[in-house]
SENUBA-12770 format. One record per residue (C-alpha): x, y, z; residue number from 1; residue in one letter; chain. Coordinates in pm, whole numbers, plus 50000, padded with zeros to 5 digits. Layout:
// residues N
X | Y | Z | NUM | A | A
...
***
This chain:
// residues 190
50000 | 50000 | 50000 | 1 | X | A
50144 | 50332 | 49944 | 2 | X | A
50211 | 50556 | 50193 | 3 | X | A
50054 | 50926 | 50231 | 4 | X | A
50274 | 51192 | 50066 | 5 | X | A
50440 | 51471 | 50338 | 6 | X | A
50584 | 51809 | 50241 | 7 | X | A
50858 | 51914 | 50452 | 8 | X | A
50919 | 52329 | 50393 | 9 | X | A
51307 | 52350 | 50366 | 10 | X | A
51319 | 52747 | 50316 | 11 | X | A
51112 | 53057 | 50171 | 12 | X | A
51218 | 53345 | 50024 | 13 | X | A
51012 | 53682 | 49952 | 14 | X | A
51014 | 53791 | 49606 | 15 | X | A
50793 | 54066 | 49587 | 16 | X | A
50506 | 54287 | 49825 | 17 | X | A
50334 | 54483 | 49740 | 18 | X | A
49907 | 54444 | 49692 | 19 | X | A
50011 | 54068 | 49796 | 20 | X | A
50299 | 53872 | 49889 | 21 | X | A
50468 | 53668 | 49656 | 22 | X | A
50690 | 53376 | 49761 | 23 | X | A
50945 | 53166 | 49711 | 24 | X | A
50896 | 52797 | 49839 | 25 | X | A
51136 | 52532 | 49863 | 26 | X | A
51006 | 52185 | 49957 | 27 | X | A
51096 | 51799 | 50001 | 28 | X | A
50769 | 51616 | 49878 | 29 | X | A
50797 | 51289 | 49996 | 30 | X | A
50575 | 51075 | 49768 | 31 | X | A
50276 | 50841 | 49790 | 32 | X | A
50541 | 50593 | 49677 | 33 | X | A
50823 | 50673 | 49909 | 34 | X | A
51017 | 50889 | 49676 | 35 | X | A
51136 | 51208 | 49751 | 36 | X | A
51209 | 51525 | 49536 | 37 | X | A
51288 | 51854 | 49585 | 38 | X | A
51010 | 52122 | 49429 | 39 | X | A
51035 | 52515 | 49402 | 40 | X | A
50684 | 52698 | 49394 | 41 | X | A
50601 | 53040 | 49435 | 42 | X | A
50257 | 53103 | 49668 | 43 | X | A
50094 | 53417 | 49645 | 44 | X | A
49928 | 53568 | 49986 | 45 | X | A
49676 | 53884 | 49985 | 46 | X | A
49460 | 53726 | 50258 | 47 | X | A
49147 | 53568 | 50258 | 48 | X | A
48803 | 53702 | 50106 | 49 | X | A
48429 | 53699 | 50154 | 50 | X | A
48220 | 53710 | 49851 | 51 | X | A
47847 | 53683 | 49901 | 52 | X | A
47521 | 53641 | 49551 | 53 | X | A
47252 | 53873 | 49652 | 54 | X | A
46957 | 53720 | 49569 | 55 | X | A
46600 | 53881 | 49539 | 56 | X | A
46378 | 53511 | 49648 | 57 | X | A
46028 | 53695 | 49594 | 58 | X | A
46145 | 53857 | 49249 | 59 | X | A
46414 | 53546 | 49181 | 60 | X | A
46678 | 53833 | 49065 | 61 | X | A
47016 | 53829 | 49175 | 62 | X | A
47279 | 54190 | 49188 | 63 | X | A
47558 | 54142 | 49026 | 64 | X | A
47892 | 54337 | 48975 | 65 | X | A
48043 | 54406 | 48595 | 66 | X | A
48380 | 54557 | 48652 | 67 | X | A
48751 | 54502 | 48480 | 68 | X | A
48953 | 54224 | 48625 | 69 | X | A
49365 | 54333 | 48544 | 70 | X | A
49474 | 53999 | 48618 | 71 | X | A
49186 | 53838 | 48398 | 72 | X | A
49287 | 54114 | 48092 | 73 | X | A
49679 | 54032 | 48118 | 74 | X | A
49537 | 53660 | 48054 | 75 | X | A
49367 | 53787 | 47711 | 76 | X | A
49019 | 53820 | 47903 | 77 | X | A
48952 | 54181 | 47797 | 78 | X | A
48586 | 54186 | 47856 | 79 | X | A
48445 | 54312 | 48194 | 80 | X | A
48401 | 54059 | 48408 | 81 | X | A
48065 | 54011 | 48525 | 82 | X | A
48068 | 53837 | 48950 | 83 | X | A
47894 | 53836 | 49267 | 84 | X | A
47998 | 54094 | 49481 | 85 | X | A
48355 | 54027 | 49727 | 86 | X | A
48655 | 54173 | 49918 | 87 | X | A
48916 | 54137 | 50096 | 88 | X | A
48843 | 54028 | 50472 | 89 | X | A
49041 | 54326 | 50589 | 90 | X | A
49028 | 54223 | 50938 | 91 | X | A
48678 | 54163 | 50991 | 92 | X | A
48521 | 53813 | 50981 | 93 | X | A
48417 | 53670 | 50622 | 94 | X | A
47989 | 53784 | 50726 | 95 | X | A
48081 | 54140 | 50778 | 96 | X | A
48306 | 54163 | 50506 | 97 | X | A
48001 | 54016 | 50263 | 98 | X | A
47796 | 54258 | 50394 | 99 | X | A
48024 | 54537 | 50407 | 100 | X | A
48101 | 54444 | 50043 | 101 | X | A
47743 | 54407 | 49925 | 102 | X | A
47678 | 54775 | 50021 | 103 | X | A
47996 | 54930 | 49870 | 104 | X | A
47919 | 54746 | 49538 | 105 | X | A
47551 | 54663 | 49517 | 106 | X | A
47442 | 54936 | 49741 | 107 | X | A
47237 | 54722 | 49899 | 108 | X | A
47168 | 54602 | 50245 | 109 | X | A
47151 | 54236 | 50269 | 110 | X | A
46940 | 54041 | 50510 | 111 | X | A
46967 | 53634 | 50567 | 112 | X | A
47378 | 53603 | 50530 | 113 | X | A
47402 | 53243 | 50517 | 114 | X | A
47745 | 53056 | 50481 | 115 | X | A
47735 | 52838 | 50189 | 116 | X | A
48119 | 52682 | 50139 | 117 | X | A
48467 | 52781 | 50212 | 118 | X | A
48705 | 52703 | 49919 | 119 | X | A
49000 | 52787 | 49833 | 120 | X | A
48991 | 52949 | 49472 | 121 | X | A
49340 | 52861 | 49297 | 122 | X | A
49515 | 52615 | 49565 | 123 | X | A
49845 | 52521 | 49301 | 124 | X | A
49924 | 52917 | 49390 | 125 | X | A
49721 | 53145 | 49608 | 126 | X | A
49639 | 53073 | 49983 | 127 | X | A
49306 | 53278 | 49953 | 128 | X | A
49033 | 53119 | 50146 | 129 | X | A
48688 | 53277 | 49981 | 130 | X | A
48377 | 53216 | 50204 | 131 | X | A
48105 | 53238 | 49968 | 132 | X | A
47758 | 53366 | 50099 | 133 | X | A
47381 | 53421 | 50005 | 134 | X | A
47178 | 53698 | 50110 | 135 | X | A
46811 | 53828 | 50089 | 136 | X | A
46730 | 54196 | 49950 | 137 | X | A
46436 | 54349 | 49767 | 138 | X | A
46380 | 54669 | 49595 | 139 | X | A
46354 | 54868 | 49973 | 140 | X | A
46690 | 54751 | 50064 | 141 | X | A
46841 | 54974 | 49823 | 142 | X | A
47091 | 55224 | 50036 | 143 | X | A
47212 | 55383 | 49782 | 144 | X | A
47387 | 55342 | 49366 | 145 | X | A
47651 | 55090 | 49468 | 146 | X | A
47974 | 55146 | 49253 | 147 | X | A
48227 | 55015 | 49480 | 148 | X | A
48492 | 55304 | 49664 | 149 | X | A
48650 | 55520 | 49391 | 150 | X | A
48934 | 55569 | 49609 | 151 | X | A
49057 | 55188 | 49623 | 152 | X | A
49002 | 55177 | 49216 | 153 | X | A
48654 | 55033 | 49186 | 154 | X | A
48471 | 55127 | 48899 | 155 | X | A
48158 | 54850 | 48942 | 156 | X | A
47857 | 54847 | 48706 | 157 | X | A
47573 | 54733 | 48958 | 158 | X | A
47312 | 54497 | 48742 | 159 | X | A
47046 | 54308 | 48832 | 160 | X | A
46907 | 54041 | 48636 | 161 | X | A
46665 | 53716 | 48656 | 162 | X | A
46823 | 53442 | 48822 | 163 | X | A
46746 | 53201 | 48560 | 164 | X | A
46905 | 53467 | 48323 | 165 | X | A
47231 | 53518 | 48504 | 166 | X | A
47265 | 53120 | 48535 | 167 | X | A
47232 | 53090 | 48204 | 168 | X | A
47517 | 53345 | 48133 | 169 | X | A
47764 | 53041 | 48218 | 170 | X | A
47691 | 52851 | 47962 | 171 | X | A
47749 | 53167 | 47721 | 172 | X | A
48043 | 53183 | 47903 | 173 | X | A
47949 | 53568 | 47957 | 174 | X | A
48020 | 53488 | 48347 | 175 | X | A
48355 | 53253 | 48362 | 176 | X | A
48431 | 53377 | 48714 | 177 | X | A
48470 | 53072 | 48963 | 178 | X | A
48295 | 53222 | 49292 | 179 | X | A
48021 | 53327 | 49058 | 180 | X | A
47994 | 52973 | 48874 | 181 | X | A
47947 | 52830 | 49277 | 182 | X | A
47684 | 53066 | 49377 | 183 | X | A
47464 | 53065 | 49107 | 184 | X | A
47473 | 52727 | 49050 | 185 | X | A
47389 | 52697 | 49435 | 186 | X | A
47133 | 52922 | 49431 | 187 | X | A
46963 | 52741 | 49123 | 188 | X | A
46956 | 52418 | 49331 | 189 | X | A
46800 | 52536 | 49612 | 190 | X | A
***
């Protein structure tokens, strides 16, 4: 029977930090088979995020955010990328940061924050944790346009669409974001 693999962290270096923190990782993977070999990875830490599908359940809408993604446009995605609202934890725990982020971007106030999964988004090389969320609003939740904060770059198109709609958008592949993907396709099996 093989045996489990173990990582053993021999060094780390920093490369870069700035917005995150890239580095350097030098390991001894020891094998399912026994074998052991020496990898280098890099692991890229900006902290861990909330990110949270406002969902209208009398109306079955959902608010969604349509805003340029840099790291999605260096990869040749050069459309705006259409998501459910989410930040940056920022020190606060993953429900207030979904609702903090929900009225920044959706200017909305969200009611019913329930916890749906905690994944990790791209585990080969981020260590971002995203806890992913559903809340409740209607039409008299509305606190005011949404947009995101100017001064931290946002520039966020606030839409609202039919659930069924939006869901519907993945297979058009006009929504190819991951956290997205999970919520909708959570909310549609509810």
């Amino acid at each position: 029977m093989a045996k489990p693999y173990k990582v053993e962290i021999l060094a780390q270096e920093l490369i870069a930090k700035f917005w995150s923190t890239l580095t350097k990782v030098t390991v001894k993977y020891t094998r399912r088979d026994g074998r052991s070999e020496i990898l280098l990875r890099e692991v890229n830490d900006h902290g861990h995020a909330a990110a949270v599908l406002a969902l209208d359940p009398t109306r079955k809408t959902v608010l969604l955010a349509k805003q340029m993604r840099i790291a999605a446009h260096v990869a040749g995605y050069t459309e705006a990328m259409i998501e459910v609202c989410a930040g940056l934890l920022d020190g606060d725990d993953a429900k207030t940061c979904a609702s903090r982020e929900a009225e920044e971007e959706l200017g909305v106030r969200l009611h019913d924050l329930r916890e749906v999964s905690n994944v990790f988004m791209s585990p080969g090389a981020l260590t971002e944790r995203v806890s992913l969320f559903v809340g409740t609003y209607s039409p008299e939740d509305r606190i005011n346009g949404g947009g995101g904060v100017a001064t931290e770059g946002e520039d966020i198109e606030v839409i609202e669409l039919p659930l069924a709609v939006a869901y519907g958008m993945i297979a058009s592949t006009e929504i190819v974001d991951a956290k997205t993907i999970i919520l909708l396709q959570h909310a549609m099996l509810s």
